[in-house]
N, C-alpha and C positions, 0 to 999 in steps of 0.2 A: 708288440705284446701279442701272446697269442691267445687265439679264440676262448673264450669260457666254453668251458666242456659244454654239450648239447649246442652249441653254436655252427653255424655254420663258418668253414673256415675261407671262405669270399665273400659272401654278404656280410658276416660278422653277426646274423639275427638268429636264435632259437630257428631250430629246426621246424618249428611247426608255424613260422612267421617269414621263413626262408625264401626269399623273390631271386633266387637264380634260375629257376626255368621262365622267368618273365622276362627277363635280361635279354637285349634282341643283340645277336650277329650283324653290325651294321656296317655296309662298305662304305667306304670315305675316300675321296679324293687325296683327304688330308691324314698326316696321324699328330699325336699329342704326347708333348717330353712335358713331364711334369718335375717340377723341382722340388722337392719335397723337404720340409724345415724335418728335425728329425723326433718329435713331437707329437708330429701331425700322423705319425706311424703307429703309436699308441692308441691313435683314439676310434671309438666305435663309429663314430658320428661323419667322419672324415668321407667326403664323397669321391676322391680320388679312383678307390677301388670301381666303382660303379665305370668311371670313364673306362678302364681299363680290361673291366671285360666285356664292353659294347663295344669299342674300337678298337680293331686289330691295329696292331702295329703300335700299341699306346707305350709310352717305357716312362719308367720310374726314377730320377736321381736322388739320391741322398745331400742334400745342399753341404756344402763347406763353406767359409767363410776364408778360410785361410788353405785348405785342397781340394779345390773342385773338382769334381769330376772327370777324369782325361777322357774317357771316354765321350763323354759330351761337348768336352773341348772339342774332339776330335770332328763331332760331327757337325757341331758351329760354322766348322771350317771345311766340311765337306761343299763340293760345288753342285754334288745330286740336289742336295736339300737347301729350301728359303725359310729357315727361321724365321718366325713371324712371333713377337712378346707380345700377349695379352696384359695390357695394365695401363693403368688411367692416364693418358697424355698427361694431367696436370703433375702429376709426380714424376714424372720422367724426365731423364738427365737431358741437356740439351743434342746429346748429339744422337737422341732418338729422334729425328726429325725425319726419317723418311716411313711414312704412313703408308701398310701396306693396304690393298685394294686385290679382288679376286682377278686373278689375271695377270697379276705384274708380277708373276715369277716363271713365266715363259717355261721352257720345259722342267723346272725342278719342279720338285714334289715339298707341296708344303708341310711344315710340320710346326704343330701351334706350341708354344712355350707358353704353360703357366705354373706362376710361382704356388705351389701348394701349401700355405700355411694362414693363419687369423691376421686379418688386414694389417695389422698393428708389426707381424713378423713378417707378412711380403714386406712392406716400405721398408723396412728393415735389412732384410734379405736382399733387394734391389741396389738400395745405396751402396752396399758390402760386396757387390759381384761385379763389377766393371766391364767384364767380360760381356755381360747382357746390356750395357749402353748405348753398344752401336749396333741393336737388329733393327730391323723392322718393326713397327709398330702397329698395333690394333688397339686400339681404345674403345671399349664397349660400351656405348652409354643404356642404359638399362631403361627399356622403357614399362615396364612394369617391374613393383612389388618381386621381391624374391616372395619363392615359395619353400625354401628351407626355413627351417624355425624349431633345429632341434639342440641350438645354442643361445646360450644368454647372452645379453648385451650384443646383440645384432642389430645392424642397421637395416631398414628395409632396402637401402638400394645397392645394399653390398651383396653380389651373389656367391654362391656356393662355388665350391673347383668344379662340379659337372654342370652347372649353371651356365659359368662360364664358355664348356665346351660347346654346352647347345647353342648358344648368342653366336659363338665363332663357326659354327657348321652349319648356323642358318645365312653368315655372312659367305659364305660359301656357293650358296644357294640349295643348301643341302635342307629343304625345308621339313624334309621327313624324319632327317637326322634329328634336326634340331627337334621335331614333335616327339622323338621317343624317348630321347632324353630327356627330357622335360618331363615327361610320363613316367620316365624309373625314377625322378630324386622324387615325384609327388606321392610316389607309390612306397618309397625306400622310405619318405616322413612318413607316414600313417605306420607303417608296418614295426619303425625304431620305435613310435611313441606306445603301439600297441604293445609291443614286448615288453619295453623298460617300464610301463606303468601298470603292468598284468591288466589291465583294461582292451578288451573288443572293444576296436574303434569302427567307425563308417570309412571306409577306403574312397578315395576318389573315383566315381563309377567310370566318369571320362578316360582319367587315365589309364587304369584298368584295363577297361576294352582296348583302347590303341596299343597296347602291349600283348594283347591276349590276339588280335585279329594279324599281328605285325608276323607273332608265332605260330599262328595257325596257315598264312599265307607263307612260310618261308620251309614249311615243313612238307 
C-alpha cells in the first residue's frame, strides 16, 4: 500500500513526525532475510522497514506457501551464507535441533531469518515452509517487556520484527547495534502514536539522544 500523501515514503509517518534522519547506518557483521506474510506489507505499523534501512544488506521476501522464493532458495543453499531462523525452540520442527551460537559459522557470513508477520501467521507460515526446518536455530528468550505497543492484542513477551533484530545483533555481540535499534522502534512508538492520535507526545529522551549522538558521531 502506498504512503498517504504528506507521508513519508520509508518511515511511513507525516512529514513533520518523519524519524529518517535519526535512522543510524549501522555496520553489522550479520545481515537480515526477512520473510514477509503479504499483509504485513500494507500496514503502517509493520517494523520491518526500520530493520531495513539500519542494516545494510537487509532483503525483503514475499512468503509463498506453495512458491517460494527461488531466490531465497537459492541463497539457503548458498555455501558463503549460515542461515540462522530466529523463532521459539518450543515451535520448531524437530529437525531444527542444531542451535546456532556466535561463532559456529567459521568463515560464512551470517544472515539472520525472521518470519515477518503477527505471531498467530509466523506459526503458520513456519509449519507451511519445510524449507526452513532444517536451519540453524536461535531462540530468543526475551528478557524484558517488548516496547512496541502500537497493536492490539499483543502479548508483552512477543517482540516486534526489529525487536527481534536487536536481541539477535546483541547475540552477536553487537551491543551498540542492538542499543540503536532498540532506540528507533522506541522512538518510531511515540512518533506513530503522535501522528495517528494528532496529539504531541513526550518522546523517549534516552532514546532520542542515543540516536541523535550515534548521528552526530558518524557524520
Amino acid at each position: 500500500m502506498p504512503a498517504a500523501k504528506g507521508d513519508c515514503h520509508q518511515c511511513r509517518l507525516p512529514e513533520y513526525a518523519c524519524i529518517c534522519q535519526l535512522i543510524p547506518k549501522a555496520e553489522s557483521a550479520a545481515c537480515f532475510w526477512l520473510i514477509t506474510h503479504d499483509k504485513e506489507f500494507d500496514k503502517p505499523t509493520n517494523t520491518g522497514k526500520l530493520i531495513q534501512a539500519a542494516i545494510p544488506g537487509t532483503r525483503i521476501f514475499n512468503w509463498s506457501r506453495t512458491s517460494p522464493d527461488k531466490v531465497l532458495l537459492e541463497l539457503l543453499d548458498d555455501a558463503d551464507w549460515l542461515p540462522v531462523l530466529l523463532f521459539p525452540k518450543e515451535y520448531a520442527a524437530q529437525s531444527n535441533t542444531r542451535q546456532w551460537h556466535d561463532n559456529s559459522g567459521g568463515e560464512r557470513k551470517v544472515a539472520f531469518i525472521i518470519i515477518d508477520a503477527t505471531w498467530q501467521q509466523a506459526r503458520k507460515m513456519y509449519r507451511q515452509s519445510p524449507w526452513l526446518h532444517g536451519l540453524n536455530l536461535l531462540s530468543l528468550q526475551p528478557e524484558e517487556p517488548s516496547i512496541y505497543r502500537l497493536r492490539r492484542n499483543r502479548q508483552e513477551q512477543h517482540l516486534c520484527t526489529a525487536e527481534v533484530a536487536a536481541r539477535a545483533l546483541g547475540e552477536l555481540g553487537e551491543n551498540t547495534n542492538r542499543q540503536l535499534m532498540e532506540a528507533l522502534v522506541q522512538v518510531y512508538c511515540d512518533r506513530y502514536l503522535w501522528a495517528r492520535k494528532g496529539q504531541r507526545r513526550d518522546e523517549d529522551s534516552r532514546s532520542l539522544r542515543i540516536l541523535e549522538q550515534y548521528r552526530s558521531g558518524a557524520q
